[in-house]
N, C-alpha and C positions, 0 to 999 in steps of 0.2 A: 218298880220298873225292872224287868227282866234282862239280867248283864247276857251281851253278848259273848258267844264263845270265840276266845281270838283264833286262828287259823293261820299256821305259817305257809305262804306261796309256796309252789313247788316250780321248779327253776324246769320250763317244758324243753330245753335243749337235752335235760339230764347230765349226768357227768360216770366218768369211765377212770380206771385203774387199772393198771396194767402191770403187772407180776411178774418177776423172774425168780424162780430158785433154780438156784447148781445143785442136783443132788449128787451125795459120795457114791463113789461106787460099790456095790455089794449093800446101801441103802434102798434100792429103787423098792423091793416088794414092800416094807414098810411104809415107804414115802405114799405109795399107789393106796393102800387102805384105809391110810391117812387122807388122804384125797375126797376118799369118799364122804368119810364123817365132818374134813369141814365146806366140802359142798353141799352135803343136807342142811347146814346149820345159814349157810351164805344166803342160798333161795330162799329160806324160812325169812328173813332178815327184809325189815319194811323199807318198802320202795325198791324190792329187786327187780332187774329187770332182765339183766340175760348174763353167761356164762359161759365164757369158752375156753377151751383150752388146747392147745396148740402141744402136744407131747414128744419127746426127744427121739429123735430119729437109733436105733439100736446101732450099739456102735459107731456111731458116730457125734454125737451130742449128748449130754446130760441135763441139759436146760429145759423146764417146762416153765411155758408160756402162757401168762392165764390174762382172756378180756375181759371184765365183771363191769357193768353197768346197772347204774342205779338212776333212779326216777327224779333224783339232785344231787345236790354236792352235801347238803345236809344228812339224807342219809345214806350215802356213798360213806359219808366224814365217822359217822357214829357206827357203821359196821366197820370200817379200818381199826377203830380205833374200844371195839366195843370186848368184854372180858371171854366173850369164849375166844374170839379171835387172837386175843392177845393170849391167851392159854392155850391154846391149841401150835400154835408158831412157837413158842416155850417146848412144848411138847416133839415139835421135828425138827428144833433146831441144830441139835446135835446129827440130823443127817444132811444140811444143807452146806455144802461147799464156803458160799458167802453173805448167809446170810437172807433176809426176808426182805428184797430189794420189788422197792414198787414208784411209780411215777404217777399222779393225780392229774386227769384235764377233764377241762368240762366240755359241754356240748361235743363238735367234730374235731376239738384239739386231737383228739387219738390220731387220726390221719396225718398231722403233721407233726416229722420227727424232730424232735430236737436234743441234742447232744450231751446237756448238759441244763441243770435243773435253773441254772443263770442265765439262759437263752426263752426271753418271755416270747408266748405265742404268736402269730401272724394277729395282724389286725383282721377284722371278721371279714370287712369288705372284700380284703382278699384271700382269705379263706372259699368267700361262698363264689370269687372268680373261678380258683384254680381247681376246685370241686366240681362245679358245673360244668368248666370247661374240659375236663375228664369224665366226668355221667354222659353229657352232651351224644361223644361219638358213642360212647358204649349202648347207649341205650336205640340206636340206628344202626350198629351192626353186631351187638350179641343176638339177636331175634332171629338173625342170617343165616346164624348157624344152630342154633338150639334148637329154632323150630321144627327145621326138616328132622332131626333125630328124633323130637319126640314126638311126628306124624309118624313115623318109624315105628317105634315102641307102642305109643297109644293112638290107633289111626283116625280116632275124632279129637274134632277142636275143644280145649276146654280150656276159656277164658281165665281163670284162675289157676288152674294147674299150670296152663303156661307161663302167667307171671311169676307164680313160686317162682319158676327154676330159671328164668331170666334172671330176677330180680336178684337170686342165690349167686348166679353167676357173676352181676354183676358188682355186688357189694364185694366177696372174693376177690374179683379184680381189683378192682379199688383199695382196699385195701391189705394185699400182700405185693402183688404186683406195681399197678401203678401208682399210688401215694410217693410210696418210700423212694420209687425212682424219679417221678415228677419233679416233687419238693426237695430234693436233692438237685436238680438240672438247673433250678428257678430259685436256689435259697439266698442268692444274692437282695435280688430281689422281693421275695416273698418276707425275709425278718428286718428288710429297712423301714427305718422309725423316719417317718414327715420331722 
């Protein structure tokens, strides 16, 4: 009899980490080259799924801000914790301020802030309330205004290019903009436990 091969589920919400380093000053061109070598190594890394990074405004901040999403929390868990990463953060440690500070959520945890690593997530229910009920309007009045510009720019309709840059728009919003100030207005209620 032929053994099956076992196969671990993959978690379809995904899961997301989110990075802060302070770099020192008079580190930055180092830190930036380093950048590079372990975002080749990140993407290479099974189950990637996307990469962003949020860079310190000049003179004014020193903190780069990185989103990295993975296809689970399993391999989210095995790249945080996998030997080039761990030798590479070795390797720049001595140019960060405080350290290799990072936060772990799964699925749209990212969206909502919390303060302190003892502060457990919203329940889903209302997560997928207070989400919706921020997509809802955006997605009835980002159209209002994006459209007419990009009839502007490109004077035919293209069903997908338009949604690109809607949909760019409106994840943007969501989360820079409205999350962090939503869930802040409504956190009374949004991390009360039944």
């Amino acid at each position: 009899m032929e053994a099956k091969e076992k196969t671990t589920p993959i978690n379809i919400q995904g899961a997301t980490v989110i990075i802060s380093h302070r770099v020192l000053i008079g580190k930055e061109k180092k830190y930036e080259e380093w950048l590079e070598v372990i975002s080749s190594y990140c993407r290479a890394a099974n189950g990637f799924l996307d990469w962003q990074v949020i860079k310190p405004i000049p003179n004014l901040t020193v903190t780069y801000t990185f989103i990295i999403r993975f296809n689970s929390e399993i391999n989210l868990q095995n790249w945080m914790n996998s030997f080039q990463r761990s030798h590479l953060i070795q390797e720049i440690s001595d140019s960060l301020e405080s350290g290799d500070q990072y936060d772990t959520r799964n699925g749209l945890d990212f969206l909502f802030s919390f303060e302190t690593q003892s502060i457990k997530p919203p329940l889903r229910w209302k997560q997928f309330l207070i989400t919706w009920s921020a997509i809802f309007p955006l997605v009835n009045i980002v159209p209002i205004f994006i459209l007419p510009a990009l009839r502007y720019i490109i004077p035919y309709e293209n069903r997908l290019l338009d949604s690109f840059f809607i949909s760019a728009c409106i994840v943007y919003l969501m989360v820079f903009v409205i999350m962090p100030k939503y869930t802040s207005l409504i956190r009374t209620w949004l991390y009360k436990r039944p």
